[in-house]
ChimeraX commands (.cxc) that place a marker at each C-alpha (Angstrom):
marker #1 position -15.77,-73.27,-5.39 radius 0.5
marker #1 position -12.06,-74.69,-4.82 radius 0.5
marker #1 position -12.19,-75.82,-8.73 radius 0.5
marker #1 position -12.59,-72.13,-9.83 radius 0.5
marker #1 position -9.12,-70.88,-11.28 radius 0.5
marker #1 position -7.46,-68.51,-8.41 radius 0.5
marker #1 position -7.16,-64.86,-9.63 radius 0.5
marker #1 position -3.65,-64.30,-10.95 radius 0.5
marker #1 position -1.29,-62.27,-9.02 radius 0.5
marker #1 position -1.04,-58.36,-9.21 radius 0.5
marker #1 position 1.15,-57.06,-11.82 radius 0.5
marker #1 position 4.77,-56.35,-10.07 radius 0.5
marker #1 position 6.74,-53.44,-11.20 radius 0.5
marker #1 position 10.76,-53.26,-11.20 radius 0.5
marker #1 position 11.45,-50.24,-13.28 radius 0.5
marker #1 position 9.50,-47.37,-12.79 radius 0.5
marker #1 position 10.19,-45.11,-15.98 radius 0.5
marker #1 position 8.99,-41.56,-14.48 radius 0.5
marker #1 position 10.32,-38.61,-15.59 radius 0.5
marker #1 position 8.23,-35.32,-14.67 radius 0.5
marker #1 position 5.30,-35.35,-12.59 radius 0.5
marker #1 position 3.22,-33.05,-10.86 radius 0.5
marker #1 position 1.52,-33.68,-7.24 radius 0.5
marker #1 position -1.78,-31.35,-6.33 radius 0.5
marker #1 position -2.69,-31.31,-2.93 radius 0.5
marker #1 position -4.05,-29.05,0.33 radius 0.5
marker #1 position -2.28,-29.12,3.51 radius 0.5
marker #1 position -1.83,-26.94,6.10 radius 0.5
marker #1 position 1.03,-24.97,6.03 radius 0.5
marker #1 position 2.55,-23.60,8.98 radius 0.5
marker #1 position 1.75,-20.07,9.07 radius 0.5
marker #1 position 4.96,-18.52,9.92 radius 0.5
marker #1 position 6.05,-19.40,6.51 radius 0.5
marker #1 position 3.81,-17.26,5.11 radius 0.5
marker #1 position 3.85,-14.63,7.90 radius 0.5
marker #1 position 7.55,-14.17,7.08 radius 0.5
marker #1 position 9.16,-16.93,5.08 radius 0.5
marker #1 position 12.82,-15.42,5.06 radius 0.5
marker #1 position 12.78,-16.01,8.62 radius 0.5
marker #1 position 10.96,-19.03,8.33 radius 0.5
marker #1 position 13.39,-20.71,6.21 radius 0.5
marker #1 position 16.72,-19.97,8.25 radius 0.5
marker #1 position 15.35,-20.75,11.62 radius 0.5
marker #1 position 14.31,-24.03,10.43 radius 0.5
marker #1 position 17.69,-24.30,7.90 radius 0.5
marker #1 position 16.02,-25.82,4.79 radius 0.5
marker #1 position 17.87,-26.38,1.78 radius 0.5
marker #1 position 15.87,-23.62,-0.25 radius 0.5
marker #1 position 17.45,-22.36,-3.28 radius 0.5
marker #1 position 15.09,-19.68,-4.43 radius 0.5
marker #1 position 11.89,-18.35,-2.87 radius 0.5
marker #1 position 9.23,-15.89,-4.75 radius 0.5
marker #1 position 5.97,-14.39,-3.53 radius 0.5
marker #1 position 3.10,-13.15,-5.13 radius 0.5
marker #1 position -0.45,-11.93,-4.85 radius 0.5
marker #1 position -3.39,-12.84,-6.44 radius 0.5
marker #1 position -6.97,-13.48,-6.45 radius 0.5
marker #1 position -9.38,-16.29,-6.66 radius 0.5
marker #1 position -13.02,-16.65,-5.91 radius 0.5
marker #1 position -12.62,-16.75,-2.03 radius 0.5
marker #1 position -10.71,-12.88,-2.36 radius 0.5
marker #1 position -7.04,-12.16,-2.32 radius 0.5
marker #1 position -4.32,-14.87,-2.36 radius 0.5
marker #1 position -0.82,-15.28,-0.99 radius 0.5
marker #1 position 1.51,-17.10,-3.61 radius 0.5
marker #1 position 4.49,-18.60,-2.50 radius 0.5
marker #1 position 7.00,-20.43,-5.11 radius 0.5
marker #1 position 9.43,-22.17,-3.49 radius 0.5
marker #1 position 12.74,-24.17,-5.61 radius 0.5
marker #1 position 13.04,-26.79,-2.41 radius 0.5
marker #1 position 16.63,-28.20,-3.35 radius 0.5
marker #1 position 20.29,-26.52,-3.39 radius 0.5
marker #1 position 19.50,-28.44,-7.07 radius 0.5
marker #1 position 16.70,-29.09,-8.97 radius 0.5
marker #1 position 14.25,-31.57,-8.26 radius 0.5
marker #1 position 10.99,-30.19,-6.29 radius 0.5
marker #1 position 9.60,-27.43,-6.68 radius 0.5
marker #1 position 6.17,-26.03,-5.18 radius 0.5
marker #1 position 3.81,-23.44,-5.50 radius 0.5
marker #1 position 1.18,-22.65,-2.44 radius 0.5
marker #1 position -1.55,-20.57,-2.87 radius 0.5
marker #1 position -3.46,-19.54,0.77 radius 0.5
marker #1 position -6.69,-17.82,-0.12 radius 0.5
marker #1 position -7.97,-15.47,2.82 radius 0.5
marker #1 position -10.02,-17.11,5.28 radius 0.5
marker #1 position -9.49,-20.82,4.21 radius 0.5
marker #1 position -7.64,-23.74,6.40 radius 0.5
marker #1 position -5.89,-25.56,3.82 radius 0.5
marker #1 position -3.59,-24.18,1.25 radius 0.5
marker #1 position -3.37,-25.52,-2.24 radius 0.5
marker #1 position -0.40,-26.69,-3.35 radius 0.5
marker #1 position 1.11,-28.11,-6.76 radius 0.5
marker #1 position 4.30,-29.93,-6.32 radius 0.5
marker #1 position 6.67,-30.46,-9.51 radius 0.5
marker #1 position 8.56,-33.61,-8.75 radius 0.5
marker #1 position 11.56,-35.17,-10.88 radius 0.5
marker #1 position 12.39,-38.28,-9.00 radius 0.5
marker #1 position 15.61,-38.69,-11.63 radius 0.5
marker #1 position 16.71,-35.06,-10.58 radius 0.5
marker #1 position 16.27,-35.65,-6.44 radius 0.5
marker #1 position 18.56,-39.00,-6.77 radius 0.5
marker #1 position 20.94,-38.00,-9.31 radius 0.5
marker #1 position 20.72,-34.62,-10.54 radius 0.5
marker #1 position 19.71,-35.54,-13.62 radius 0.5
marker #1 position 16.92,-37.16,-15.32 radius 0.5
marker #1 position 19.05,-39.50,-17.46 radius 0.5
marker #1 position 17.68,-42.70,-16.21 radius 0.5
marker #1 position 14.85,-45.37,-15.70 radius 0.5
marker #1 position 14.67,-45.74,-12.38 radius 0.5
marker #1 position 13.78,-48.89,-10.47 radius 0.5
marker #1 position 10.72,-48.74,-7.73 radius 0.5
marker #1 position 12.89,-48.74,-4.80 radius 0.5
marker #1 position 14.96,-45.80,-6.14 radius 0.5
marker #1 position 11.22,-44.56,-7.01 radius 0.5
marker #1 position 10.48,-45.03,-3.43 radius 0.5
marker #1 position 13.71,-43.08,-2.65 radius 0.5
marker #1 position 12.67,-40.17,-4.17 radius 0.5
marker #1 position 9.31,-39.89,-3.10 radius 0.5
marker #1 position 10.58,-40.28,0.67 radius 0.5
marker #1 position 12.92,-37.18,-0.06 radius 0.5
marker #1 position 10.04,-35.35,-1.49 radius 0.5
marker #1 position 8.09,-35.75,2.36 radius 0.5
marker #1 position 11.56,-35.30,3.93 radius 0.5
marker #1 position 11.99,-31.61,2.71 radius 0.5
marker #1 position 8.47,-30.92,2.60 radius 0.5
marker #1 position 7.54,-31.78,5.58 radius 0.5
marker #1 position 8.95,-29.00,7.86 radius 0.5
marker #1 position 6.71,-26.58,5.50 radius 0.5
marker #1 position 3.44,-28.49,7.44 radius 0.5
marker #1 position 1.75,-26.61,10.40 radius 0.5
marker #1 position 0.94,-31.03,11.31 radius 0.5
marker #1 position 3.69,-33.05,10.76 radius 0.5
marker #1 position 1.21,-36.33,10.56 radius 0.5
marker #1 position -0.31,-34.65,7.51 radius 0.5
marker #1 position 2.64,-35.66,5.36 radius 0.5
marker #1 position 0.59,-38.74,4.16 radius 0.5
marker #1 position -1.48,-35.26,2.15 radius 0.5
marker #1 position 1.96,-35.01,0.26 radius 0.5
marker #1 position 2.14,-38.25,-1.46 radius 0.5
marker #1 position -0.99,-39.29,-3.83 radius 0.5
marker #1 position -2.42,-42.73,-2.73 radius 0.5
marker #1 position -1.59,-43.12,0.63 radius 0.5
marker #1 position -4.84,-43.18,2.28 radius 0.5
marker #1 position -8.18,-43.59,1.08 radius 0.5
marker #1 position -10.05,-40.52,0.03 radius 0.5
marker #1 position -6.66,-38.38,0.40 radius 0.5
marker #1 position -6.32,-34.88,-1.19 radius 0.5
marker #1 position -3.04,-35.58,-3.20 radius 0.5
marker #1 position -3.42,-36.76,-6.95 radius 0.5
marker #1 position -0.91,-36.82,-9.60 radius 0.5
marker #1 position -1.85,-34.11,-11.66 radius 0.5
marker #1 position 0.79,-34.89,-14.72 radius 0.5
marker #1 position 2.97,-37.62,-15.04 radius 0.5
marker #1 position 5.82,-38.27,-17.64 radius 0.5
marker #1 position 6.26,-42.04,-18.38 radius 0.5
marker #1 position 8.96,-42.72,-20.70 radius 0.5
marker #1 position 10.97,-45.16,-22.97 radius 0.5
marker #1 position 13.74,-45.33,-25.37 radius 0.5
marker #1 position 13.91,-47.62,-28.45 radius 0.5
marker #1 position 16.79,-48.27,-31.29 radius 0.5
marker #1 position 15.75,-46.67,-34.59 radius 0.5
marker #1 position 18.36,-47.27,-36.71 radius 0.5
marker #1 position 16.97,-46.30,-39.94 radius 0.5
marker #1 position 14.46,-44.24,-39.02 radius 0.5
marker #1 position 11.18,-46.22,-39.57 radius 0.5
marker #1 position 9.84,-46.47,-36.40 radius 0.5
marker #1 position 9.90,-42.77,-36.02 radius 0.5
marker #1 position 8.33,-43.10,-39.27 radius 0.5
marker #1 position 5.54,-45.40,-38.69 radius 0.5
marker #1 position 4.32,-43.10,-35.64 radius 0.5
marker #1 position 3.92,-40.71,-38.27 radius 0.5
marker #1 position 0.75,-42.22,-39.12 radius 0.5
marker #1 position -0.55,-43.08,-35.14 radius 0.5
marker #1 position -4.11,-42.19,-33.97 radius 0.5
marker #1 position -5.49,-42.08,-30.52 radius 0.5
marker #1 position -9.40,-41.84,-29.81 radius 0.5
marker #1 position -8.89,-40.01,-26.83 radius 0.5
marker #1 position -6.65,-37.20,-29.44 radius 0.5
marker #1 position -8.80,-35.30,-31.37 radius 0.5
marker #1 position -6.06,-32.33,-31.94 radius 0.5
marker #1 position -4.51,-32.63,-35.70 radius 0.5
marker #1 position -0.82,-34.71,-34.81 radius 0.5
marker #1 position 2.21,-32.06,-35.12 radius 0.5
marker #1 position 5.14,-33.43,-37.28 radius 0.5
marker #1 position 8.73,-31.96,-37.43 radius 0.5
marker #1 position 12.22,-33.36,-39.20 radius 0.5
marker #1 position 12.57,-35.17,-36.21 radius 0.5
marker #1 position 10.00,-35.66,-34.05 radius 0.5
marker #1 position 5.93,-35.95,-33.71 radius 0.5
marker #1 position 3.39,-34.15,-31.18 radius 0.5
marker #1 position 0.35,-35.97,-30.76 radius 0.5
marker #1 position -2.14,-33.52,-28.22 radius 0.5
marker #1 position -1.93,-30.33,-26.95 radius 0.5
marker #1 position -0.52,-28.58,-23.82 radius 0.5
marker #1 position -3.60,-29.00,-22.07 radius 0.5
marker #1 position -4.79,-32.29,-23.56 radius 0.5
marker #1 position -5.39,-34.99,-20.79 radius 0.5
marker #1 position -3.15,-37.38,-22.96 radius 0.5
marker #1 position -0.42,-36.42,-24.89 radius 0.5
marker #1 position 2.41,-38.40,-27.08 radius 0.5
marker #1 position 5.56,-37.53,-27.64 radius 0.5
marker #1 position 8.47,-39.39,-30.12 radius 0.5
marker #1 position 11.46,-37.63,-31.09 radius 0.5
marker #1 position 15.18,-38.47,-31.46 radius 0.5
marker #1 position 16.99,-37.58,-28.53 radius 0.5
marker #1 position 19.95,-36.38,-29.37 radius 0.5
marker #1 position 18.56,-34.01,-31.29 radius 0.5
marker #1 position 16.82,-32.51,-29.01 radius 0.5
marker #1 position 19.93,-32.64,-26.45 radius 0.5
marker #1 position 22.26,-30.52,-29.32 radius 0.5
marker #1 position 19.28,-27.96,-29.46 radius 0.5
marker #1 position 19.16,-27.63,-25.75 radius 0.5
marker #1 position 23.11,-27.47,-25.51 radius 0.5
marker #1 position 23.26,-30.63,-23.53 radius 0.5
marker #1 position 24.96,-32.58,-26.17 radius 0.5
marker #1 position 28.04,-31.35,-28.85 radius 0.5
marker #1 position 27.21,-31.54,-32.19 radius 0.5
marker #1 position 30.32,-33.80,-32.89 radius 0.5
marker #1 position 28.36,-36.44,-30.93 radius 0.5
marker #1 position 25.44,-36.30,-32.53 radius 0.5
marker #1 position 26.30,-39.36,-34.98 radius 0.5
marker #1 position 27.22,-41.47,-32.09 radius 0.5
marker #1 position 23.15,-41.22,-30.61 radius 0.5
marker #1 position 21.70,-40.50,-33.29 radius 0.5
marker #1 position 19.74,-43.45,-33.20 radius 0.5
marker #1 position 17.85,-43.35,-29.92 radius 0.5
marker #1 position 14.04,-42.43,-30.09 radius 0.5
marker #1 position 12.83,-40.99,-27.10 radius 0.5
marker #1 position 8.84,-41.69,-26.48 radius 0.5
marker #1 position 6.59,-39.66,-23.76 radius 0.5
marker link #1:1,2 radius 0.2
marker link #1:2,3 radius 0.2
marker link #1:3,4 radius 0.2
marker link #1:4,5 radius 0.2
marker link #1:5,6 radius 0.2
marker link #1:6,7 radius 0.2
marker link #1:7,8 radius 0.2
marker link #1:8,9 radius 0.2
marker link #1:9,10 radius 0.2
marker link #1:10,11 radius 0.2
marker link #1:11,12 radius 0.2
marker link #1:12,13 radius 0.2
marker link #1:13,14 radius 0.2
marker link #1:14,15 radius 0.2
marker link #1:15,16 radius 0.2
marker link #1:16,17 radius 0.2
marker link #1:17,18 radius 0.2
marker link #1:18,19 radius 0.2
marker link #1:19,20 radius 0.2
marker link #1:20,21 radius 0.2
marker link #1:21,22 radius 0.2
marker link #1:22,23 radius 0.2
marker link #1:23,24 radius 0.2
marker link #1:24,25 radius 0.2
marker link #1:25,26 radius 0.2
marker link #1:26,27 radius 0.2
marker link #1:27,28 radius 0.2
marker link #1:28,29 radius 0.2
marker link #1:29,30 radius 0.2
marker link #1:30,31 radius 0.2
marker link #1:31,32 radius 0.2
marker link #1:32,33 radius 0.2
marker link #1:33,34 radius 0.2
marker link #1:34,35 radius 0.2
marker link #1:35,36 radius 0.2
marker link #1:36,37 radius 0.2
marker link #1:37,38 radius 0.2
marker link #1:38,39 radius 0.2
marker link #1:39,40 radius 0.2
marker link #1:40,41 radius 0.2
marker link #1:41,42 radius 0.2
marker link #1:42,43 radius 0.2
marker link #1:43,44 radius 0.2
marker link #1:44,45 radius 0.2
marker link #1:45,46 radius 0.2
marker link #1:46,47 radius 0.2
marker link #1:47,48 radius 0.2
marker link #1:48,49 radius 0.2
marker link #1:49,50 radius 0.2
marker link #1:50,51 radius 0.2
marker link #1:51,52 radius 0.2
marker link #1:52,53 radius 0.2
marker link #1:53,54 radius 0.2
marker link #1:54,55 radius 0.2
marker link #1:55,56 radius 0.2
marker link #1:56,57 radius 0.2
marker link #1:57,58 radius 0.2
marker link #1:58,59 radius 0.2
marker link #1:59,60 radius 0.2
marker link #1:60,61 radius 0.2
marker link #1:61,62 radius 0.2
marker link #1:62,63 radius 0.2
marker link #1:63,64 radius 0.2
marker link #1:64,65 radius 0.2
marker link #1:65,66 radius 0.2
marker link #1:66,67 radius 0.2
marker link #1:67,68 radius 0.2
marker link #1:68,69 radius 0.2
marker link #1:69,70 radius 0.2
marker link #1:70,71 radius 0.2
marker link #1:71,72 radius 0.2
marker link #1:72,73 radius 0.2
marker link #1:73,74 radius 0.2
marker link #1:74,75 radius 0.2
marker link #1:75,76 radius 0.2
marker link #1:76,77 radius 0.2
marker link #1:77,78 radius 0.2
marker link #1:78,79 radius 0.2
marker link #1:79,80 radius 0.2
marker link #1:80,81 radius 0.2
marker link #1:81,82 radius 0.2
marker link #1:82,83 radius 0.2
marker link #1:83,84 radius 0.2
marker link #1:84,85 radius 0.2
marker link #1:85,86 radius 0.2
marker link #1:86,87 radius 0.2
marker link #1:87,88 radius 0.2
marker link #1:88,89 radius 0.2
marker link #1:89,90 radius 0.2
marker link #1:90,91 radius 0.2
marker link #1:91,92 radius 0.2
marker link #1:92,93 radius 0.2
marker link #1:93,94 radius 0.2
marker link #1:94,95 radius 0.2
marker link #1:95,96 radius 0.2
marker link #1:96,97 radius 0.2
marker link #1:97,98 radius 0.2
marker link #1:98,99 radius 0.2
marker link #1:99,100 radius 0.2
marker link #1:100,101 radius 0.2
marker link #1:101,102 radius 0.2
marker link #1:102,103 radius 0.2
marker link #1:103,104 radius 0.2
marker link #1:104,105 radius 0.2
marker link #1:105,106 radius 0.2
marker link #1:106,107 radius 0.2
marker link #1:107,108 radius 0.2
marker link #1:108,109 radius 0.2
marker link #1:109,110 radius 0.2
marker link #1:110,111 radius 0.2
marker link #1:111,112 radius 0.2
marker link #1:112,113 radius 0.2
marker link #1:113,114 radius 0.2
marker link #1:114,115 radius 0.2
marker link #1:115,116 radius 0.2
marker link #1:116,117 radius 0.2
marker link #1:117,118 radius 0.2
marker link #1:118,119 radius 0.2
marker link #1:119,120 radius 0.2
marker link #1:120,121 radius 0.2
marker link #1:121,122 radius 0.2
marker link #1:122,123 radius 0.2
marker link #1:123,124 radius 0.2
marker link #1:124,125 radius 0.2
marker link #1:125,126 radius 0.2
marker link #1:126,127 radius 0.2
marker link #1:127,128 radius 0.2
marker link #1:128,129 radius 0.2
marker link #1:129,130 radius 0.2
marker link #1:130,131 radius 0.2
marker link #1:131,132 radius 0.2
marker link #1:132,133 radius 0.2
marker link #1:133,134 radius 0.2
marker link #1:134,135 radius 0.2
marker link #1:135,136 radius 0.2
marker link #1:136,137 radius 0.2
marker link #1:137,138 radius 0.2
marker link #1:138,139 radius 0.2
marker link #1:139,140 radius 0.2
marker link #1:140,141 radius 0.2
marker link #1:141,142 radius 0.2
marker link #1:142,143 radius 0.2
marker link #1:143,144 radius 0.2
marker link #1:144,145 radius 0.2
marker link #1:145,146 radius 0.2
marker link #1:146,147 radius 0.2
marker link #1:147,148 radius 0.2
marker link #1:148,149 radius 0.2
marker link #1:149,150 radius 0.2
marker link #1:150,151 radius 0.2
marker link #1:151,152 radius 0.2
marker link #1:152,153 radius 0.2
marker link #1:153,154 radius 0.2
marker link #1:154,155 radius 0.2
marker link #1:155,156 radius 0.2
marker link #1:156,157 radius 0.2
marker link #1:157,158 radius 0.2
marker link #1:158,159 radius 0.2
marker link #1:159,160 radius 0.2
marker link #1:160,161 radius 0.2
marker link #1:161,162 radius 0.2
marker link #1:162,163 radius 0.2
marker link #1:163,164 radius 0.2
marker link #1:164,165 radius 0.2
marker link #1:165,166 radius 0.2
marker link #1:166,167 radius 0.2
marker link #1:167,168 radius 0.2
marker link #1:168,169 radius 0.2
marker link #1:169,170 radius 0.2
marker link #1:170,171 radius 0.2
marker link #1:171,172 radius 0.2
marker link #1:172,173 radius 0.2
marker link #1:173,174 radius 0.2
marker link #1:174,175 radius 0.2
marker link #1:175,176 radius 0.2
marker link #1:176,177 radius 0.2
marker link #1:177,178 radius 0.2
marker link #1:178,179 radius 0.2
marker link #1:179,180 radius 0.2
marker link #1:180,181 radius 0.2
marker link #1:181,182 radius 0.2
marker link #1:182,183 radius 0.2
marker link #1:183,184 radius 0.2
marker link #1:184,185 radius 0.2
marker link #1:185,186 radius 0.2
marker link #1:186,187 radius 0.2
marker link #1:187,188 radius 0.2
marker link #1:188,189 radius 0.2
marker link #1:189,190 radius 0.2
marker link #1:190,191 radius 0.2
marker link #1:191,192 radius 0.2
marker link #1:192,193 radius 0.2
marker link #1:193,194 radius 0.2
marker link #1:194,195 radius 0.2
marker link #1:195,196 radius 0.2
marker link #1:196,197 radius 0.2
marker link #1:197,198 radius 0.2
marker link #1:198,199 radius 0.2
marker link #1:199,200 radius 0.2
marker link #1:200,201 radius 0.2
marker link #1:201,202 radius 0.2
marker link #1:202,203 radius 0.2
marker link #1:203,204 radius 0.2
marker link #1:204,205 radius 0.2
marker link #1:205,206 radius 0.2
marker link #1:206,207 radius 0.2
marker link #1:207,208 radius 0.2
marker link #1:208,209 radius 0.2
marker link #1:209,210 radius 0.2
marker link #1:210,211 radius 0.2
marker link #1:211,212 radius 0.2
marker link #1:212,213 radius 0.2
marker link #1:213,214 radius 0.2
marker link #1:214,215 radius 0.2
marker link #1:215,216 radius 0.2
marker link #1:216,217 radius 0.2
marker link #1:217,218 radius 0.2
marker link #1:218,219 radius 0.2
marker link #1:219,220 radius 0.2
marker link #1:220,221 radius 0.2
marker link #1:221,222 radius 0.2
marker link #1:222,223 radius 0.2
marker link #1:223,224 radius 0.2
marker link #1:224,225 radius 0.2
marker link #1:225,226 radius 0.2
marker link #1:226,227 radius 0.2
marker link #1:227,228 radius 0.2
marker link #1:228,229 radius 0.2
marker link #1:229,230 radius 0.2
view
């Protein structure tokens, strides 16, 4: 047995290219935030920049819908949905670890920056739980047979395309798992839908940045070059 070949290491990962995500979970929220979360939110002096509630209705009766923007910036947002009657409240957590660090999402980040961000996400969060202990319910992974999974994530990567014929060669990519016709533009290709469990994007960035007004068209020739894929 000690002439079998050892199994190789696990993979290690430095960079951790994650742009948007989205965490779905059920915790138990404390219920004075939903009792009154005004109140809630300046007795406990959280860093809430805008706060929305709704009704609605799912198959256990009526709901209450709170949408919470958790940072002065953006970064985290969540939406919790209590149905009447139930324990737990469902929760879906958009989470930009780029945005929490920086304020911006202009960057690979490496997996201690990664690990940053996430323990900001529990940081604000956690005040929100009726348990503090269930904060490992917040983070998908943590323990075995937890509620949290990631429900999208956003991996990213920039190449060089100086004359165009990468972007070009995508043009003709296939994916087994894609069955929705591929979308082609000028400047960019679509392969899946909204709702399709895998999705491609390529597109040159700074094109996109000029239509989005984060970018002046006089720069345009200077980055014109970078290809963006999702």
């Amino acid at each position: 047995i000690f002439d079998e070949p050892l199994d190789p290491a696990p993979p290690s990962f430095e960079v951790m290219p994650v742009d948007k995500s989205a965490i779905k979970t059920q915790l138990g929220i404390h219920p004075d935030l939903f009792h009154n979360p005004e109140s809630f939110i300046r007795k406990h002096d959280l860093p809430i920049r805008t706060l929305k509630q709704t009704r609605g209705r799912s198959v256990n009766g009526s709901t209450k819908i709170l949408t919470l923007d958790v940072l002065t910036y953006k970064g985290i947002k969540v939406r919790l949905t209590k149905s009447a009657g139930t324990c737990l409240t469902r929760a879906t957590i958009h989470f930009n670890p780029g945005v929490c660090l920086y304020g911006h999402n202009g960057r690979v980040l490496s997996l201690t920056e990664f690990l940053e961000a996430l323990a900001l996400l529990v940081t604000h969060l956690n005040p929100l739980l009726k348990d503090p202990d269930d904060w490992v319910d917040l983070i998908p992974g943590l323990r075995k047979g937890g509620r949290a999974y990631w429900s999208y994530l956003e991996v990213f990567s920039h190449w060089l395309d100086l004359d165009g014929s990468l972007l070009a060669g995508f043009r003709h990519a296939r994916h087994p798992s894609i069955t929705t016709p591929t979308r082609h533009w000028p400047t960019s290709i679509q392969m899946g839908g909204a709702r399709s469990i895998l999705q491609f994007s390529i597109y040159q960035k700074a094109h996109e940045m000029v239509i989005r007004n984060k970018l002046p068209p006089s720069e345009l020739p200077t980055f014109k070059d970078v290809l963006r894929l999702e």
